[in-house]
C-alpha positions in Angstrom: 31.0 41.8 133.8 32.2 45.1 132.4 32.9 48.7 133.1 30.8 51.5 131.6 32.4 55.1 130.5 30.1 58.1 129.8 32.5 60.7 128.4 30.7 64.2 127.7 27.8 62.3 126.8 24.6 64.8 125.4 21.2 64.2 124.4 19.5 66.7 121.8 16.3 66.8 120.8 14.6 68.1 117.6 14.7 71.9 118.1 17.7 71.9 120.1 16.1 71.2 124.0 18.6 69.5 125.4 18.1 66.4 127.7 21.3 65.3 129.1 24.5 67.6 128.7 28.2 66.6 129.2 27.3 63.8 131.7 30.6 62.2 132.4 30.7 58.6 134.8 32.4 55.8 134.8 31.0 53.2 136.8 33.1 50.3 137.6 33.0 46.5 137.4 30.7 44.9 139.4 29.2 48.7 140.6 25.5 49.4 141.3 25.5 52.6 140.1 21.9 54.6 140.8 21.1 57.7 138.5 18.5 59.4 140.6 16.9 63.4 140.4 13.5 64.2 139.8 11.4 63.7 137.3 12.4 65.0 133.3 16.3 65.8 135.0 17.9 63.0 132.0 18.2 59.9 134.2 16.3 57.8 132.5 17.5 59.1 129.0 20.6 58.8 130.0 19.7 54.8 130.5 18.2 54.6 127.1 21.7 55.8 125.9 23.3 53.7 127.4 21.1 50.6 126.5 20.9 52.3 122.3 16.9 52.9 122.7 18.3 56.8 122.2 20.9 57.8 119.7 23.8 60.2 121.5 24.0 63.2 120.1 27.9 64.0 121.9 30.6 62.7 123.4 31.4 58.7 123.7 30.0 55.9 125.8 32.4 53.0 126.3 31.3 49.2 127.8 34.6 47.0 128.6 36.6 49.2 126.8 34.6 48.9 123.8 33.1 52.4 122.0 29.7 51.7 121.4 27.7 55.0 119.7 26.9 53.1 116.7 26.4 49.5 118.0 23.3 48.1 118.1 21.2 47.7 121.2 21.1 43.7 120.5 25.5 43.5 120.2 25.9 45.9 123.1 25.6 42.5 125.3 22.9 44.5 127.7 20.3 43.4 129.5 17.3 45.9 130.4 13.8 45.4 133.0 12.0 47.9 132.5 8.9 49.9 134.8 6.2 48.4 133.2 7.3 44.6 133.1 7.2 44.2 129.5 5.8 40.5 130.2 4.0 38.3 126.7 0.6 37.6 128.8 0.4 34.4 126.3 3.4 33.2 127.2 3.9 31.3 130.7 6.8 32.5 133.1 9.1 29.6 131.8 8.5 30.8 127.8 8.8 34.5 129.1 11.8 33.8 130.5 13.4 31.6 127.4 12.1 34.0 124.6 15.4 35.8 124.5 17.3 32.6 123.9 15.0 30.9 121.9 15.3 33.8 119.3 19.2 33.3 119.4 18.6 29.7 118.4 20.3 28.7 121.8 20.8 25.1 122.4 17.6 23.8 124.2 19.1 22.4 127.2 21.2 25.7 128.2 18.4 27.5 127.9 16.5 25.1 130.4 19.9 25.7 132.6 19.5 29.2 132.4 16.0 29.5 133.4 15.9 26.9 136.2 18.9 28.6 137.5 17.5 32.2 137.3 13.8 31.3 138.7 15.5 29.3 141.6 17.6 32.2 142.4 13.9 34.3 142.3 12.3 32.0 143.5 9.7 31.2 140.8 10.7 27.8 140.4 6.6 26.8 141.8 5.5 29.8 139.1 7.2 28.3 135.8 4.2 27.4 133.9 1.7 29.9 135.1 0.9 33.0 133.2 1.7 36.9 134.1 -1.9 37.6 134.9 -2.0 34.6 137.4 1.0 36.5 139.2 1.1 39.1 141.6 2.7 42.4 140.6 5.9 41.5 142.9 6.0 37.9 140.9 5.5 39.6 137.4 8.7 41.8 138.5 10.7 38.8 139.5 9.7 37.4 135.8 11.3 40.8 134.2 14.4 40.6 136.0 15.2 36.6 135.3 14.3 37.5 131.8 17.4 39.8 132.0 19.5 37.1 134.1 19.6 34.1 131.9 21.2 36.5 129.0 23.9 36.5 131.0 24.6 39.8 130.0 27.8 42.3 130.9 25.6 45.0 132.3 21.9 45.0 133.7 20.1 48.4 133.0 16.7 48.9 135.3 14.6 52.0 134.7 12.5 52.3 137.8 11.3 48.6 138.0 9.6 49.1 141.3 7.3 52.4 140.8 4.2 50.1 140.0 4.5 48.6 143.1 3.0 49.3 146.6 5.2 50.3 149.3 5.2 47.2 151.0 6.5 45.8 148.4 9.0 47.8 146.8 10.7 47.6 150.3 10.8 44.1 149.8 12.0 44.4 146.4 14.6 46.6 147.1 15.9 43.8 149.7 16.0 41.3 146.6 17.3 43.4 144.1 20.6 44.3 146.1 21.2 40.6 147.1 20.8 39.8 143.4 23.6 42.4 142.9 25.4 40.8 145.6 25.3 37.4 144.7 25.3 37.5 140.4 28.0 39.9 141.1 27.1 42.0 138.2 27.4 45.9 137.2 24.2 47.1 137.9 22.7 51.0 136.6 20.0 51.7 138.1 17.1 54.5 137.1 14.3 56.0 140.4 13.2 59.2 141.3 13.2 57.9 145.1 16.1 59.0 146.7 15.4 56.1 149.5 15.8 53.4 146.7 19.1 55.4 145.7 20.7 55.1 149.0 20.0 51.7 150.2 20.2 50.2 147.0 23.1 51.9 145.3 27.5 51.7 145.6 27.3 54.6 143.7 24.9 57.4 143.2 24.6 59.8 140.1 22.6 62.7 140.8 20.7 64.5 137.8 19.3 67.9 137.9 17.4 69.3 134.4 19.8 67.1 132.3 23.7 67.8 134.1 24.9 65.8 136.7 24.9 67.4 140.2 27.2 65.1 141.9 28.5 61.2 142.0 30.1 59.7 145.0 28.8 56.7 148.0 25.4 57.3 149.3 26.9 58.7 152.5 29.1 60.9 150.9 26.8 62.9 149.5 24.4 63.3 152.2 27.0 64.2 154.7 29.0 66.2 151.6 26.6 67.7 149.2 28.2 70.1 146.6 25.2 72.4 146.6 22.2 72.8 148.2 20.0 71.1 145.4 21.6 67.8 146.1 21.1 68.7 150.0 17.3 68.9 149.7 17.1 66.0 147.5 19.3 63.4 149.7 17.6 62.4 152.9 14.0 62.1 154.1 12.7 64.2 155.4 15.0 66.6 153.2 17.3 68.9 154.8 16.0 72.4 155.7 16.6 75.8 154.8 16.9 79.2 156.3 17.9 82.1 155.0 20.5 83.8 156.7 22.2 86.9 157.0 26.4 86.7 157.9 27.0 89.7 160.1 30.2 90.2 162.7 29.5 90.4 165.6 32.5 91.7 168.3 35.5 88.6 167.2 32.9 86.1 165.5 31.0 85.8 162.3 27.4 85.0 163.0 24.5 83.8 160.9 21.1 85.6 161.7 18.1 84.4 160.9 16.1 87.6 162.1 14.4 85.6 165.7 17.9 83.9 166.5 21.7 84.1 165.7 23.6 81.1 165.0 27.4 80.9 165.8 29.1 78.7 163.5 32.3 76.5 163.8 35.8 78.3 163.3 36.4 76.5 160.5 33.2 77.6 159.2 33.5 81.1 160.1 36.6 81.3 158.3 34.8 80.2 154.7 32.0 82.7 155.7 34.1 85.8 156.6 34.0 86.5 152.3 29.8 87.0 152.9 29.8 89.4 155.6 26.3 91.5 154.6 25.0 88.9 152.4 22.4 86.5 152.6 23.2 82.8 152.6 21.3 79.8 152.9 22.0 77.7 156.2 21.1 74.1 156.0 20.1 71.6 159.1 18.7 68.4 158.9 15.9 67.3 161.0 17.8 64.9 162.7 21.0 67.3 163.4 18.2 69.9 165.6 18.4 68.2 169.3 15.5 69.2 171.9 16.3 71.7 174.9 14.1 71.8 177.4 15.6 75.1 178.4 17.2 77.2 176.3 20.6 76.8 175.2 23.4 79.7 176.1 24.4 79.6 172.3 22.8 78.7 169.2 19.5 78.3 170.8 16.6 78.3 168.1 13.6 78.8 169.6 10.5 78.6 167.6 6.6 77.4 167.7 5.1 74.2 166.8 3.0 74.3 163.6 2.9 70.8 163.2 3.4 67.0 164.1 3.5 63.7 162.7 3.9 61.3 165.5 5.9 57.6 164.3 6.1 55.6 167.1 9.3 55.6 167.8 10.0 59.4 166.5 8.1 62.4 166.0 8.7 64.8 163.1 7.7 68.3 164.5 7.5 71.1 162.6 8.3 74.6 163.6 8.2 78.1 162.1 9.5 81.3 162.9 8.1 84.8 162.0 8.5 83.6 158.2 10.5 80.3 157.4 9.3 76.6 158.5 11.4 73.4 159.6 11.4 70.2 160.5 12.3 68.4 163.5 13.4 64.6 164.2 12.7 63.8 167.8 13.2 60.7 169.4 10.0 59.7 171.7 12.0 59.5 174.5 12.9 62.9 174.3 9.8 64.7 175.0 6.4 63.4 175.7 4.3 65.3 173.4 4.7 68.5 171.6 1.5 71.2 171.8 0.3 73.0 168.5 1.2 76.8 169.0 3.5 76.0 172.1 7.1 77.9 171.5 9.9 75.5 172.5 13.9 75.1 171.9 16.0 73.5 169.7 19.8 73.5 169.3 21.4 72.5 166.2 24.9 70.6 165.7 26.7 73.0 164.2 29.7 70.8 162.2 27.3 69.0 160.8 25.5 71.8 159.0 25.7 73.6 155.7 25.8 76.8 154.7 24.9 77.4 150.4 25.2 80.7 148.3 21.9 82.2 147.7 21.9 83.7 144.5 20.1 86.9 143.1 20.8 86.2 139.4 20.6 83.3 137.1 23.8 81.4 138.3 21.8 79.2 140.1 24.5 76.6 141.1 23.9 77.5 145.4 27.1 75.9 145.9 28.3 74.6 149.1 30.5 77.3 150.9 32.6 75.7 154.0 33.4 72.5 152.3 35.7 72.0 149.2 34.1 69.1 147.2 36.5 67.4 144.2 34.2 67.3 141.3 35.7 65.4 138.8 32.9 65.0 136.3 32.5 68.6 135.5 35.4 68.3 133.7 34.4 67.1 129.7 37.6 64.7 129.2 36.7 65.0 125.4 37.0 69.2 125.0 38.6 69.7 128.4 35.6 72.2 129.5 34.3 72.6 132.5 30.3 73.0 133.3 28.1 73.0 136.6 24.5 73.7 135.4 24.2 77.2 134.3 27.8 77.8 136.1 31.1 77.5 134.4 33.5 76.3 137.3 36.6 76.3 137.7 37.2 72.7 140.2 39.9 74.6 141.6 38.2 77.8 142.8 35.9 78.3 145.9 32.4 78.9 145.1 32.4 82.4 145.4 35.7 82.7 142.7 33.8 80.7 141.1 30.3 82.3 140.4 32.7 85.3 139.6 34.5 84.0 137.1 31.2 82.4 135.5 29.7 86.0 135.4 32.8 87.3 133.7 32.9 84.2 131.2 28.6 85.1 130.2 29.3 88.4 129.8 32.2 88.2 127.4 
């Protein structure tokens, strides 16, 4: 298979909007590499780049070594399923399947290797001469992706196969799709706006945020390390809440209120946070890092009322609100019988495991982690040697705060 390199790769558009800027990953042989953000954030353009659907406007995308800006989409040895199957409903699965070959004048019995081979790893080997509207929408996928197999190809690009499907079945899908990886062996780029496919799918995740990438590192990595609070609230469901803060001292210890509680955080975080003393911050808790008290705690006690709850069986998520900010909760059933609407009750966060972001009151919106020092390599354009975080110039080197006020100096001059 191959490696891909995305070097300070950019994507501009007639009238200069720019859809992808300076996105620089590598992802390695034999990777599944997920590009995920929300919708118009330059994943899937990013894809079409890679593929050659989109010409790149800057920097240099390499496959096996190989510079490939101006190769053809047919010589870039690239295979691509796409959302919307992209299936000849004239054709039966076997043809469908073959049509790629065929056109390469492909000696007749490798191509019936090829597919047999590809629909018995599928398993559409009882599905080879019916036709894509005999199929259910799970089959029709299977087709797409064994038309991409028997190409053999160094990379397989997918740009959010499963979003036509129903839930039950993208689960499903997802299952088939990482043992596929698993047993071809292949590097895989992958394009969804579902953070869920992203993590249980994906060796790698790239995430995008209005055309720069936010962050790249293992699925777990960047939900317990997120470089800034964007990539927080997008990794994890339900996301990760937010409060707004203020850092005060109180007596020997730095202390984060929230206006209805105070919150004493680690030493090691109080250390990062002694620079925000007076200033507001964001503090960031995930529902499952908030443990019930049936009493309240001596410190770091949040009590607040029930709004809401969505009872699952074996959890509850309950929501909760304070004079003005809401959270969510991940209670296990055995931990508490039932929660009241209105009824006020305790909970007591794990403090090293929560966040703290800068909330900022300009147009530097990078809300950049504050206690944790996160290596962020692809920042750095290897091509010009600049460094650029959204609408932040960073130096990697500096703490956030240094940071943002080196950014400031650079916009103004």
């Amino acid at each position: 298979m191959a490696k891909v390199e995305l070097k300070g790769i950019g994507k501009i558009y007639d009238g200069g909007v720019r859809a992808v800027q300076n996105a620089n990953i590598t992802i390695e042989d034999k990777e599944f590499c997920v590009f995920v953000g929300p919708s118009g954030c330059g994943k899937s353009t990013t894809l079409r780049m890679v593929a050659g659907l989109e010409d790149i406007s800057e920097g240099e995308l390499y496959i096996d070594g190989e510079m490939m800006n101006d190769v053809p989409p047919k010589d870039r040895n690239i295979a691509m399923v796409f959302q919307n199957y992209a299936l000849y409903p004239h054709m039966t699965v076997y043809d469908n399947m073959a049509f790629g070959l065929k056109i390469r004048k492909m000696d007749k019995g490798e191509i019936q290797r090829r597919v047999d081979e590809a629909a018995g790893i599928l398993g559409l080997k009882p599905y080879l001469d019916r036709k894509p509207k005999a199929m259910s929408g799970g089959q029709r996928q299977r087709v797409a992706v064994g038309r991409a197999i028997v190409r053999n190809p160094k990379v397989f690009l997918f740009d959010e196969p499963l979003s036509n499907l129903d839930a039950k079945l993208r689960v499903t899908m997802r299952g088939e799709i990482a043992s596929l990886h698993q047993r071809l062996q292949a590097t895989m780029i992958y394009v969804t706006h579902d953070q869920i496919e992203a993590m249980t799918m994906g060796t790698k995740i790239v995430v995008m945020k209005d055309g720069h990438v936010q962050q790249i590192g293992e699925p777990l990595y960047l939900y317990n390390h997120p470089i800034n609070k964007f990539v927080a609230g997008f990794i994890g469901s339900p996301p990760m809440n937010f409060l707004t803060v203020t850092i005060k001292k109180n007596g020997d210890k730095i202390v984060a209120d929230e206006g209805t509680f105070e919150l004493v955080p680690t030493a090691e975080q109080q250390e990062k946070l002694k620079d925000y003393v007076g200033k507001e911050v964001y503090f960031g808790v995930r529902p499952e890092d908030l443990a019930y008290q049936e009493s309240p705690a001596a410190e770091n006690n949040m009590q607040m009322k029930v709004t809401n709850k969505e009872p699952l069986g074996a959890e509850t998520h309950v929501f909760l609100g304070t004079k003005s900010q809401n959270i969510i909760a991940r209670v296990q059933a055995s931990s508490k019988e039932g929660f009241k609407l209105g009824e006020t009750v305790n909970f007591k966060p794990s403090m090293e495991r929560c966040k703290f972001f800068v909330k900022n009151s300009d147009d530097l919106d990078a809300e950049l982690n504050i206690c944790e020092k996160i290596d962020a390599p692809w920042l750095v354009n290897p091509l010009t040697g600049e460094v650029g975080y959204d609408k932040v110039v960073i130096d990697t080197s500096l703490d956030p705060e240094e940071a943002r006020k080196a950014a400031k100096k650079a916009k103004k001059a």
